[in-house]
N, C-alpha and C positions, 0 to 999 in steps of 0.2 A: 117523677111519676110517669109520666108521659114517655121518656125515653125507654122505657122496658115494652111499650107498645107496637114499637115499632121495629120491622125486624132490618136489618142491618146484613139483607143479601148484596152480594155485587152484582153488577150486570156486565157481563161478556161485553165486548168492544165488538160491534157488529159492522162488516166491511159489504155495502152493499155492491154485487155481484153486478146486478142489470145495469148500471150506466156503464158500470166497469168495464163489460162487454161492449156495448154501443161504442165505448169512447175506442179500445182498437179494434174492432169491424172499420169505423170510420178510418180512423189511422192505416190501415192494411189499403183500405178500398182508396184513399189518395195517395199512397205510394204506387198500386200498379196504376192510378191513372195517372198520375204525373211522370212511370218511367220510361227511358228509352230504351227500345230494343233493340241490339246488333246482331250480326251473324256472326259466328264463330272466325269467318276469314277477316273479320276488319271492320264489316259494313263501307259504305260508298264513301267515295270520298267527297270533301263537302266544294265544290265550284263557284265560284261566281265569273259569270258568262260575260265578258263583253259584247255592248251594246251596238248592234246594228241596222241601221234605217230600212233597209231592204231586205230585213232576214225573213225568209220563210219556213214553211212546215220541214222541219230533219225528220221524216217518218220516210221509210224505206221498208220493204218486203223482209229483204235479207240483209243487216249489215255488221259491220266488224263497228266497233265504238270504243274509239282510244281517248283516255280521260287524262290528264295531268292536272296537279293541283298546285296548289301554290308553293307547297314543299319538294315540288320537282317529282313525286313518283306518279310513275305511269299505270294506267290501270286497262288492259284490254276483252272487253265482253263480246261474245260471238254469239248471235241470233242465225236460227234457221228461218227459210220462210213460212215457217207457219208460227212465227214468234218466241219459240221454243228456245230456253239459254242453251248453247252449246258447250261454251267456255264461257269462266269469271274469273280471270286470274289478277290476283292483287298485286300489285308490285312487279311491275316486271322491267327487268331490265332492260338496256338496246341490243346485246346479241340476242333475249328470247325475243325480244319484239321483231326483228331479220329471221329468227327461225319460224315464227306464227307467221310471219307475210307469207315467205315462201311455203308453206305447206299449203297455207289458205290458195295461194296462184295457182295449186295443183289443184286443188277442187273444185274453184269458183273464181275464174281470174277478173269477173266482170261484179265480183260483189263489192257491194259501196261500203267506205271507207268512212265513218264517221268520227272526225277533230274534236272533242272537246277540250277546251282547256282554259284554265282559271285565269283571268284579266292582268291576276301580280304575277303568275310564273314565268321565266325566260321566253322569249321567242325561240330561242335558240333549238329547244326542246320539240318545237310546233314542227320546225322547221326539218330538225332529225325526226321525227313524225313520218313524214310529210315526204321525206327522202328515200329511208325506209320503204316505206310503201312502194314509191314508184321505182326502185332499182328492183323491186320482185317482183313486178309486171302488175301491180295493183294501182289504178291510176282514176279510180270513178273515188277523187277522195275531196268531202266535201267537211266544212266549217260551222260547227254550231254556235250560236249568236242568240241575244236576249230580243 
């Protein structure tokens, strides 16, 4: 008696929308805050500096900044004096690294020469650096240190 009372609709399976949203807003907004950004040439390479008692400020006007990392490749950045990048070249090799001295000795032979290089990579690298430079008449060439 009773079961003809009552009617016997379905109810749609209702998917609600509002957390739904909240949950990837949230998701979206910790992935760009959690990402890293690179440039399209590589990004920097990652250093860790050898520690030195006496190290002071490497800030220069105008300087050349040759990087080596622990993988052996050489990275060299060229600042003008008003801070401005001149050159960012990733990876360079030892003949371009002899053709950028000498061109730099033709424009600025008294510009500073900035070393960096990671604490595990060869000496040996520091040293062709280092040699580099002063067979092209660049010889203000100084050591970056933690």
């Amino acid at each position: 008696m009773s079961s003809g009372l009552r009617s016997h609709q379905r109810h749609r399976p209702e998917l609600p929308l509002v957390p739904l949203i909240d949950v990837l807003v949230m998701l979206v907004f910790f992935t760009f805050a959690t990402m890293q950004f690179r440039d399209q040439a590589g990004g920097t390479l990652n250093l860790t500096l050898p520690r030195a008692e006496t190290a002071g400020k490497n800030v220069f006007q105008s300087q050349v900044v040759i990087s080596i990392d622990k993988e052996s490749k050489m990275r060299v950045t060229i600042q003008d004096r008003d801070g401005r990048m001149v050159l960012d070249k990733m990876h360079v090799s030892s003949d371009q690294l002899g053709e950028l001295a000498a061109d730099l000795r033709d424009v600025d032979k008294d510009i500073t020469v900035l070393i960096r290089q990671d604490k595990s990579s060869p000496v040996e690298l520091l040293i062709h650096a280092m040699d580099v430079c002063r067979k092209n008449g660049l010889n203000k060439i100084r050591f970056q240190t933690q």
